[in-house]
N, C-alpha and C positions, 0 to 999 in steps of 0.2 A: 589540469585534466587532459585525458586523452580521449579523443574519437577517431575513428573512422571516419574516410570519406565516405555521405551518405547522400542517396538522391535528394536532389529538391524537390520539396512536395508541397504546392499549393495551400497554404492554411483556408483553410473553407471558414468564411465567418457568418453563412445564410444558414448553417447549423449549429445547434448547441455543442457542446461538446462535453463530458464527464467532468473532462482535468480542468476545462476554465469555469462550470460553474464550483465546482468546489474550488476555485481560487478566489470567485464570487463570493460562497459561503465563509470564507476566510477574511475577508475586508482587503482580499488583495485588486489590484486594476489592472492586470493581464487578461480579460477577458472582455466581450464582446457584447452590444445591444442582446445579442439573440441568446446569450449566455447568462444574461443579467434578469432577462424579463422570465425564463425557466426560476433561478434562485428568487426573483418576487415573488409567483408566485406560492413560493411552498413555505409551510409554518413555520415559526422562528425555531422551533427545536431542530430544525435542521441544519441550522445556524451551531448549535447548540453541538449536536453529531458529530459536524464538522470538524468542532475544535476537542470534543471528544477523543475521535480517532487520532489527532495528530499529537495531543497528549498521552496519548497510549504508545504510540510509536516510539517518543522520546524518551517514555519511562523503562521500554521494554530493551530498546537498542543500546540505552547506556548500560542496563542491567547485564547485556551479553558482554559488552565490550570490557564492562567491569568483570566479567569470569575469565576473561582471558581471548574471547572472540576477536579477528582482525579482520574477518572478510564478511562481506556485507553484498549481498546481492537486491535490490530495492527496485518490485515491477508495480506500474503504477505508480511510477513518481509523483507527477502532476507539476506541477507550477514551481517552482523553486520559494520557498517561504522559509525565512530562517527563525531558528535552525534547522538547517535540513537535517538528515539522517548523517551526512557524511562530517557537518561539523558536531553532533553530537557526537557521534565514536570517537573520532578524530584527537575529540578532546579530553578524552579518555587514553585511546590507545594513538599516538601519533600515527602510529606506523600502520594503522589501519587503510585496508583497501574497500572501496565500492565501489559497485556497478550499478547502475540507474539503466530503466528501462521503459519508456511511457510509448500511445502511437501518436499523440496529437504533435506537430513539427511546429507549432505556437513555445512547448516547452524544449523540444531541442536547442532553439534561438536562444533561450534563457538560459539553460543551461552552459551551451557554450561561452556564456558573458558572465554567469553566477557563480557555476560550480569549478571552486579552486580549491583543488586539492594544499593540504597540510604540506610541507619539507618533506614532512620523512613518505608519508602515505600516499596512496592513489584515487583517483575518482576517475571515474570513468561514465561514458554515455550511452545507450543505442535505442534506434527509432525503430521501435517493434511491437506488439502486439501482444498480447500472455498469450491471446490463440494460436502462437508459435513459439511453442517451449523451448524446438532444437534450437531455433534461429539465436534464440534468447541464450540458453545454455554457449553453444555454440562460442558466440561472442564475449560473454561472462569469460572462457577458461583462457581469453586473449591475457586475463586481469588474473585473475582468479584461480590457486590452485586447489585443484579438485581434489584433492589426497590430503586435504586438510580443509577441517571445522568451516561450515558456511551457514550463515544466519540468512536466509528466505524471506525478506520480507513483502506481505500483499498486505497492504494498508486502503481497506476500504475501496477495493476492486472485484471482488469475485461474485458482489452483487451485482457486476453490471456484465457479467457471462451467466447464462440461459442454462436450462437443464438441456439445453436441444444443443447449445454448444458443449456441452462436456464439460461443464466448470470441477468436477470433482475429479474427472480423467485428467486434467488441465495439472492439475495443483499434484496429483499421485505421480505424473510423466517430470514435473519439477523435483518434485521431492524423489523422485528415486535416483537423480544423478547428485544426490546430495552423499558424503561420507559420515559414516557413524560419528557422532558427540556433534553432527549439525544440528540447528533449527530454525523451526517451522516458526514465525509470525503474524498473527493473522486475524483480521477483526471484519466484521461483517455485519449491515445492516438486518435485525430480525425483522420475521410476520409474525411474532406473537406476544413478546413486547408489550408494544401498543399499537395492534393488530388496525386501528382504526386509522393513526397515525399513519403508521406504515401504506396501507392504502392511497392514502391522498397523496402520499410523496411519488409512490408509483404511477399512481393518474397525472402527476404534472410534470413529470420527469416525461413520461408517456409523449404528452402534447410539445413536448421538445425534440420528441425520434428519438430521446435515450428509453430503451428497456432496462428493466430491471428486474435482477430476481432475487427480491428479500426473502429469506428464508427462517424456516423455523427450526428451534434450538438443535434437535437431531439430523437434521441437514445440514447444521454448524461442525457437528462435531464428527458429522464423515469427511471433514479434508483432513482430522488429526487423525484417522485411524491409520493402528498398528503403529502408531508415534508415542513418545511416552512425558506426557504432559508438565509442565515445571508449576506448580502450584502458587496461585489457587486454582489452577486449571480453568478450563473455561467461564469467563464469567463475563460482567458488562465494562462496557470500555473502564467506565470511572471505579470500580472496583477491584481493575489489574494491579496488583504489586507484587514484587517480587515477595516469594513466602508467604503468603497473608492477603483476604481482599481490604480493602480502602475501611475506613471507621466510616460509615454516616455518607458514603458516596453520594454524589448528583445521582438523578435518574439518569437512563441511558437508556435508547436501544439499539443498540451495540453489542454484538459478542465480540468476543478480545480474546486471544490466548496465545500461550508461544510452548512448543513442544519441542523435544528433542529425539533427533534421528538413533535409532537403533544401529 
């Protein structure tokens, strides 16, 4: 793997944080008292979500890397849980490259001790923010060539940017430094789902200083717009596959999909 040298920046553990309770909700133990007692208290579908999205990730990412995809851009990393992203492509296309992107500096440390790139392939790190696309971008084209095909992935992140942050500006400012026969991957906690569900997870997420903004299925499907969607198009995490949704899926509230750049 390569990095940059990056500041050191104090891991705060008197607050929760996104990426350790979903490493919580994962049965993984990178996370913290203060990160533990947020994943107690929310329902066990959340548990459920959790592994949801990261089966979605895995089914969607071999799916590109089986087309022919080699570059992989992955914001919102979280925790290193294997397979990550980069040993699923990886073992598909060797020669594949990613770039990882989270802010919490709990999964930098991991990162730099986990994520080992393949012989032929690349991986790559940076401690940044999605509320900083260039930063992001920026650092990406160190890895990454821009004049060729990039798979986007937000995996169960955009629900935790605000409409007051521009989460839809956010994702259109990523996707337009993307080139044609790129895409878009992208799964998102719903409010209509199980509108009731959804609520409580927001109330205890809340009581941890994490916001959230679960959103309803048309507010899903404006980070694809003007993208042209790979079937079955938007659906819930457990009925993603390629061509076709799932026979008899789990429940999910979960939207999933993965688009391709114009």
């Amino acid at each position: 793997m390569t990095t940059d040298s990056q500041p050191s920046v104090q891991i705060d553990t008197s607050r929760a944080h996104p990426a350790r309770v979903y490493d919580w909700l994962l049965g993984g133990k990178d996370n913290y008292p203060v990160d533990e007692a947020v994943g107690e208290r929310l329902p066990p579908e959340a548990r459920d979500g959790a592994r949801q999205n990261r089966e979605f990730m895995h089914r969607a990412a071999a799916w590109l890397a089986a087309q022919g995809t080699d570059q992989f851009l992955d914001i919102g990393t979280g925790i290193p849980t294997e397979p990550n992203l980069h040993q699923v492509v990886q073992k598909v296309v060797p020669s594949a490259k990613v770039v990882y992107a989270d802010n919490d500096p709990i999964v930098l440390r991991h990162a730099e001790a986990l994520l080992i790139s393949s012989p032929e392939g690349a991986t790559d790190y940076i401690q940044a923010d999605v509320r900083e696309p260039e930063a992001i971008v920026r650092h990406a084209r160190r890895v990454l060539d821009f004049d060729r095909p990039i798979a986007l992935s937000l995996i169960a992140l955009m629900h935790f940017i605000t409409d007051e942050q521009d989460a839809h500006g956010i994702v259109r400012a990523l996707v337009d430094t993307l080139p044609s026969g790129s895409h878009l991957i992208l799964s998102h906690a719903s409010s209509d789902l199980f509108p009731e569900l959804s609520d409580q997870v927001v109330a205890e997420y809340a009581k941890g200083g994490i916001r959230l903004a679960f959103r309803p299925r048309p507010e899903v499907e404006r980070f694809f717009d003007g993208l042209d969607p790979v079937a079955p198009g938007l659906v819930t995490a457990t009925e993603w596959a390629p061509s076709s949704p799932a026979a008899e899926a789990e429940p999910s509230g979960i939207y999933a999909g993965v688009a391709r750049v114009r």
